[in-house]
C-alpha positions as CSV (number, residue, x, y, z in Angstrom):
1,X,9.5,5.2,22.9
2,X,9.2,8.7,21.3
3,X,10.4,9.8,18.2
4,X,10.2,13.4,16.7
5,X,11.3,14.4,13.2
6,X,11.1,18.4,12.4
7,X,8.2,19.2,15.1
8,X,6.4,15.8,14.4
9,X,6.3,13.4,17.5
10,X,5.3,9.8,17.2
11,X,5.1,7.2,20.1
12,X,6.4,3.8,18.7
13,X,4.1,1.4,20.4
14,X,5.4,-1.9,19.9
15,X,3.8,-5.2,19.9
16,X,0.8,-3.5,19.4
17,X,-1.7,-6.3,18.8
18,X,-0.6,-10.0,18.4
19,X,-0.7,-12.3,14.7
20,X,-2.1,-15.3,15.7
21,X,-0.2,-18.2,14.4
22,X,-0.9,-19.1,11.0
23,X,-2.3,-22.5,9.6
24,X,-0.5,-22.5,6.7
25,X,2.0,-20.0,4.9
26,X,2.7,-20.4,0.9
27,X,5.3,-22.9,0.5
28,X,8.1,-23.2,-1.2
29,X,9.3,-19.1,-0.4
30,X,10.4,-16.9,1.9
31,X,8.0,-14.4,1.8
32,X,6.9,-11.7,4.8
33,X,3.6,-12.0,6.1
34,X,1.9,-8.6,7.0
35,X,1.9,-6.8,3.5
36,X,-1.4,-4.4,3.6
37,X,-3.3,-2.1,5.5
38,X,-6.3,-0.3,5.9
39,X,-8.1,1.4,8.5
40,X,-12.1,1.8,8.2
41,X,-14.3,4.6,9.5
42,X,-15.3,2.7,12.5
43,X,-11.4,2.9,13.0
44,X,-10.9,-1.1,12.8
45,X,-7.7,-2.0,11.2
46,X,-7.6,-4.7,8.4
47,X,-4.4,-6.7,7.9
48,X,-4.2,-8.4,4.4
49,X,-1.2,-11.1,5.5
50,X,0.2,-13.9,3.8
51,X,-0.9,-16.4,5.9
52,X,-4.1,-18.5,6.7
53,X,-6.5,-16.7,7.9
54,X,-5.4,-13.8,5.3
55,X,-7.3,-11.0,6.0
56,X,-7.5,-9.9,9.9
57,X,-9.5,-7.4,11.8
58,X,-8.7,-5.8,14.6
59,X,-10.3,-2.9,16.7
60,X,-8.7,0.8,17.8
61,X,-7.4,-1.1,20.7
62,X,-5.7,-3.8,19.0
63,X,-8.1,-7.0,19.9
64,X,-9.0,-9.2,16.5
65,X,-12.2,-9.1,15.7
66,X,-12.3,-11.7,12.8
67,X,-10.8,-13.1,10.2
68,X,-10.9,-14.8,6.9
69,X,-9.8,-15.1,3.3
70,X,-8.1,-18.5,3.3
71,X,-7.6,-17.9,-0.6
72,X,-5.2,-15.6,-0.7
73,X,-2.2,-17.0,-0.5
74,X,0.2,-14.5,-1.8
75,X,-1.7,-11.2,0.2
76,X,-0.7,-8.1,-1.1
77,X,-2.3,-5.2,-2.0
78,X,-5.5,-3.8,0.1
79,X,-7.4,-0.8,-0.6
80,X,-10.7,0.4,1.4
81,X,-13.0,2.2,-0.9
82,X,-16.8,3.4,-0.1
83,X,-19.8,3.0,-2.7
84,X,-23.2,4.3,-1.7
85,X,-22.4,4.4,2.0
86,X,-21.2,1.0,2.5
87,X,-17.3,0.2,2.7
88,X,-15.5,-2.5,0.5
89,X,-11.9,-3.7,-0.3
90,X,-10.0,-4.5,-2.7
91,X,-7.8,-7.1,-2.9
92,X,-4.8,-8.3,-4.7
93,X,-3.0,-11.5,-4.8
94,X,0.2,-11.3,-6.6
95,X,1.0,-14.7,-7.4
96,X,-2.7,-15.7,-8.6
97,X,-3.1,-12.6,-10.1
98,X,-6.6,-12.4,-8.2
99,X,-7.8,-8.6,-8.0
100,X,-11.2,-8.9,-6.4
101,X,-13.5,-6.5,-4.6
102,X,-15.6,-7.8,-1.3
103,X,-17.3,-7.1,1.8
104,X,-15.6,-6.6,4.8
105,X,-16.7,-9.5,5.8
106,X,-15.0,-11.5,2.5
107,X,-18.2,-11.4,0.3
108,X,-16.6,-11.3,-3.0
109,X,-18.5,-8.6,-5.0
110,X,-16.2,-8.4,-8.3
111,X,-13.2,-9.3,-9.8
112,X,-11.0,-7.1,-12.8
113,X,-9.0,-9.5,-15.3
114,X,-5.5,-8.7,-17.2
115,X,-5.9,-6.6,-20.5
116,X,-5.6,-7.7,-23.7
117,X,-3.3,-4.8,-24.2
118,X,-0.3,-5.5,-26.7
119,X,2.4,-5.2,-23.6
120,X,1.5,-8.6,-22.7
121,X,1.9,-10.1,-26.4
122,X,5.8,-10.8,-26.0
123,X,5.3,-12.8,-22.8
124,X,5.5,-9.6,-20.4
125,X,4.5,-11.1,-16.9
126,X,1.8,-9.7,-14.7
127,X,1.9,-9.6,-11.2
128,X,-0.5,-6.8,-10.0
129,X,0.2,-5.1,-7.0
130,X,-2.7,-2.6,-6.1
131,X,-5.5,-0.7,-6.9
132,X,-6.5,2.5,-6.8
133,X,-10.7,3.8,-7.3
134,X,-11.8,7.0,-8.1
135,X,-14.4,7.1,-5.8
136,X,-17.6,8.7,-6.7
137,X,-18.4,9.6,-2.8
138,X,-15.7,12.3,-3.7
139,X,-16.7,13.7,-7.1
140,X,-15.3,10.8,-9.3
141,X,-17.0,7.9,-12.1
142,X,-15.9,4.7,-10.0
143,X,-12.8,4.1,-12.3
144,X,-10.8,1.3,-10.7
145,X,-6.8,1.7,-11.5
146,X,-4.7,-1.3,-11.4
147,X,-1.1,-1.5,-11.0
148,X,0.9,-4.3,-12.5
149,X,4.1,-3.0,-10.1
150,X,5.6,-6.6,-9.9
151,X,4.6,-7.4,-14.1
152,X,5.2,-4.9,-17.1
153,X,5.2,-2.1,-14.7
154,X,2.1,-0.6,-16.7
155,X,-1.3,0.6,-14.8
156,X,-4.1,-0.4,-15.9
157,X,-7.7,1.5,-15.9
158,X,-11.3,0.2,-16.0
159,X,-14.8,1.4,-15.8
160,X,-16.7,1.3,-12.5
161,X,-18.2,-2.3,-13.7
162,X,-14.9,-3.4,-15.1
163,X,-14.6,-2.6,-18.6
164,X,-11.0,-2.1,-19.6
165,X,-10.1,1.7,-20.7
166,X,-6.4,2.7,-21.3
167,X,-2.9,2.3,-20.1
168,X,-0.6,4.6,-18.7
169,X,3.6,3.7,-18.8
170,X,5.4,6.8,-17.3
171,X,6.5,7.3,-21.1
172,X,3.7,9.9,-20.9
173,X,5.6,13.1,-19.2
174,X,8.9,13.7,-17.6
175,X,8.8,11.1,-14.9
176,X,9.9,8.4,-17.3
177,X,8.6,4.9,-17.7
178,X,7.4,2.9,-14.4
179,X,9.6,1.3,-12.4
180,X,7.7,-1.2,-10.0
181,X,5.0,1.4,-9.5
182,X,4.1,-0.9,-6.6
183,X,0.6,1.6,-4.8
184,X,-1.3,4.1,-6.3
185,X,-3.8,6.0,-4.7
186,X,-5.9,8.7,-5.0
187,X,-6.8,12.2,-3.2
188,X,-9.4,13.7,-3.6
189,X,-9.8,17.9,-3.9
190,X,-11.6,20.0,-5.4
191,X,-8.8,21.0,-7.4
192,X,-9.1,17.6,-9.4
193,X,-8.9,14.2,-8.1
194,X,-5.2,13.2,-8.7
195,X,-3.7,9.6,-9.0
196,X,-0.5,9.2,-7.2
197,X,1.9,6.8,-8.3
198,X,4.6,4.9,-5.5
199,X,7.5,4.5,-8.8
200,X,9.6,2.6,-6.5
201,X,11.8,1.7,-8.9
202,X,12.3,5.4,-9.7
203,X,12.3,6.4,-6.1
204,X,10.2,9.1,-6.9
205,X,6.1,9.7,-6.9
206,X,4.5,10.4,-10.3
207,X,1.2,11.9,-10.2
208,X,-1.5,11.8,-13.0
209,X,-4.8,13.2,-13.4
210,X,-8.2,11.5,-13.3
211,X,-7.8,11.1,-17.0
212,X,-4.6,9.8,-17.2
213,X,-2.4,12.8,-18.1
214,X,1.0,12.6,-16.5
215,X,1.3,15.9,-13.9
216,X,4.2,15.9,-12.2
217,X,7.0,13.8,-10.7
218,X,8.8,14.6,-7.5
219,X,10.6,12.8,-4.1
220,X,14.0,11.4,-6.1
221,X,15.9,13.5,-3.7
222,X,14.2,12.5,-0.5
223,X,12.8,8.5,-1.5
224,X,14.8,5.8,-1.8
225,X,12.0,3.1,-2.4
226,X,8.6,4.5,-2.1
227,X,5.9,2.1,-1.6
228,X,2.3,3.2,-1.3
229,X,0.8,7.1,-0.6
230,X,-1.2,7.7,2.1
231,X,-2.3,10.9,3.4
232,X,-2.9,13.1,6.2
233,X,-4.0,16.8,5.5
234,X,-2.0,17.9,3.3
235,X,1.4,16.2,3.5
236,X,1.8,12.5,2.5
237,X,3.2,10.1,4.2
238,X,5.1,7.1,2.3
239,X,6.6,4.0,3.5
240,X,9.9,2.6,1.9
241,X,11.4,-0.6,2.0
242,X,14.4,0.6,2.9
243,X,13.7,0.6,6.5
244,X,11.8,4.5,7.3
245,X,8.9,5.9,6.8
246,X,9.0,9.5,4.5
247,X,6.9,12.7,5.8
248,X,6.4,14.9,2.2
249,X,4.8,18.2,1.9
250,X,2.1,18.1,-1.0
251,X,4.3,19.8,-2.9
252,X,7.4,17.2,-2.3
253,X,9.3,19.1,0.3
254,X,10.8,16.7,3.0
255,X,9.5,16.9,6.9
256,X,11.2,14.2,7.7
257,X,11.8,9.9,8.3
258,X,10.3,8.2,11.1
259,X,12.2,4.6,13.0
260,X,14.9,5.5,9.9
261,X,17.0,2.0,9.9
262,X,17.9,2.7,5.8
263,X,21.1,0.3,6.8
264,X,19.0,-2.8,7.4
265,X,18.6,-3.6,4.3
266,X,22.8,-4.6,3.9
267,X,21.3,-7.1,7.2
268,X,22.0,-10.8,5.9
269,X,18.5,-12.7,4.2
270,X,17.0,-8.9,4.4
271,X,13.6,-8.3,4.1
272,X,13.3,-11.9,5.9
273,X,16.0,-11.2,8.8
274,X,16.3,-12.9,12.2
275,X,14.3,-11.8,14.7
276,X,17.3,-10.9,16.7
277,X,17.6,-8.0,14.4
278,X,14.7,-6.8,14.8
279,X,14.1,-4.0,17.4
280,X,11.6,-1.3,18.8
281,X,12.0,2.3,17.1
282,X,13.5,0.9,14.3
283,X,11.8,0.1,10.7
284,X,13.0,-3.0,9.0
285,X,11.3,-3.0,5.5
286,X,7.8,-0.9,5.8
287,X,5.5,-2.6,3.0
288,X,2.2,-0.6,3.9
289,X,0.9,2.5,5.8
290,X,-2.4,3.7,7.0
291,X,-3.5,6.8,8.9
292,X,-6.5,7.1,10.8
293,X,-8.3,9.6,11.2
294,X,-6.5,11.4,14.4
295,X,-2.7,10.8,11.9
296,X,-1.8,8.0,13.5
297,X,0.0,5.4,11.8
298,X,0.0,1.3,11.3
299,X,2.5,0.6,9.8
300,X,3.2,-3.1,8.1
301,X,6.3,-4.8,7.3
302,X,7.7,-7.5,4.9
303,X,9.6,-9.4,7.5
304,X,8.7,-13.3,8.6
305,X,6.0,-13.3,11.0
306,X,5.2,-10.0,10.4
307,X,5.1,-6.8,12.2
308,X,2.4,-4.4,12.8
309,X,3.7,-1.2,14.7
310,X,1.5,1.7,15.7
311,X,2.6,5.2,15.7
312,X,0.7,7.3,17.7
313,X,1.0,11.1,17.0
314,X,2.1,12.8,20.0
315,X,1.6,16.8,20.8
């Protein structure tokens, strides 16, 4: 199935590689099960799902490869970084509030704590969501950025080695205070490495500098629930939860949506619909994105079971 959106061209290919059954979900919710994605330089695709096994790997051609991270319960955020050559993730568990760093193979390496910031002295809840690392491979100090998108809506910044820093709100510039900024990520120029904010909340992007300084908002126009960056060149590509994937310029400027299904989200029990109501070229509730290095896309959705779809760009 091909779809095109202002000169793009993507082939949905469905069913792409299979989730194997899990042995246990958490219980007592209704939560999706594929939530984050990644894709390393190999090209294997990691799958942080909220199920047991939690983490999955698969190959370019779709065949799992291994699996593990049976403590993870609540799998959210995942974020591949490289330090000195070797690749690592980072992982967040909502629920637990775990925010650890590890081997691709599981070996936990480090883990980053909630602040004692004063945001958290009224009973403010934290629920992080993702991180974000400067990475030094690219000119940056190994800051690690963590958003508390399902908490206070604050992000949070420490030291390569952990060491809370600072804060940032929104209140800094004319974006406005965070909304559920749900994924942050950075890219990397020579211009200045920039941290860009998913405000879903907002439905917009905010974008801050390396040091914190607000930059510039943009996207309330074109987004309707924004929920991590990714990039390809120089145009970002942004999964919302309202059923489409967004194609920006850098500068904001719409391309286009791809499988754009913004009514499913009026479906009964959505995100957690019947499978009956699920169907091939259309996007449900995208969670997570990742592009590989010829601009494909894997894209991962909140949805009971799961779904894993790959686009594959088409000339």
């Amino acid at each position: 199935m091909l779809l095109e959106t202002n000169g793009l061209k993507y082939e949905w290919v469905d069913n792409w590689i299979k989730i194997p059954d899990p042995r246990r979900t958490p219980t007592g919710r209704a939560d999706g099960r594929t939530h984050g994605v990644a894709v390393s330089k190999t090209g294997d695709i990691f799958i942080f799902h909220q199920a047991d096994p939690a983490m999955l790997r698969y190959d370019a051609q779709g065949n799992l490869k291994d699996s593990w991270g049976s403590e993870y319960p609540t799998a959210h955020g995942l974020t591949l970084v490289e330090e000195d050559g070797e690749e690592r993730l980072w992982l967040v568990d909502t629920d637990t509030a775990e925010v650890v760093k590890t081997t691709l193979t599981g070996e936990r390496l480090q883990t980053i704590t909630r602040p004692d910031h004063s945001g958290y002295a009224d009973g403010a809840t934290y629920m992080p969501t993702w991180v974000a690392v400067n990475e030094k491979r690219f000119g940056g100090n190994g800051d690690i950025w963590l958003a508390d998108g399902y908490g206070s809506g604050m992000i949070h910044r420490y030291n390569k080695v952990g060491e809370y820093l600072a804060t940032i709100t929104g209140g800094e510039g004319a974006g406005g205070q965070f909304k559920c900024p749900h994924g942050i990520s950075f890219r990397f120029s020579d211009a200045g490495n920039e941290l860009f904010i998913a405000d879903r909340g907002n439905q917009q992007v905010q974008v801050y500098n390396a040091e914190g300084n607000f930059k510039r908002a943009f996207g309330s126009d074109v987004l309707n629930s924004p929920c991590v960056i990714a990039f390809h060149g120089d145009r970002l590509v942004v999964p919302e939860l309202y059923g489409r994937v967004a194609i920006l310029e850098f500068d904001g400027g719409l391309v286009g949506y791809v499988g754009d299904n913004e009514s499913a989200k009026d479906l009964k029990d959505w995100p957690n619909v019947a499978a009956s109501d699920i169907h091939p070229g259309k996007l449900n509730s995208p969670h997570s994105l990742a592009v590989d290095a010829d601009g494909n896309l894997f894209v991962v959705e909140w949805i009971i079971g799961g779904r894993v779809t790959k686009l594959t760009i088409s000339s």
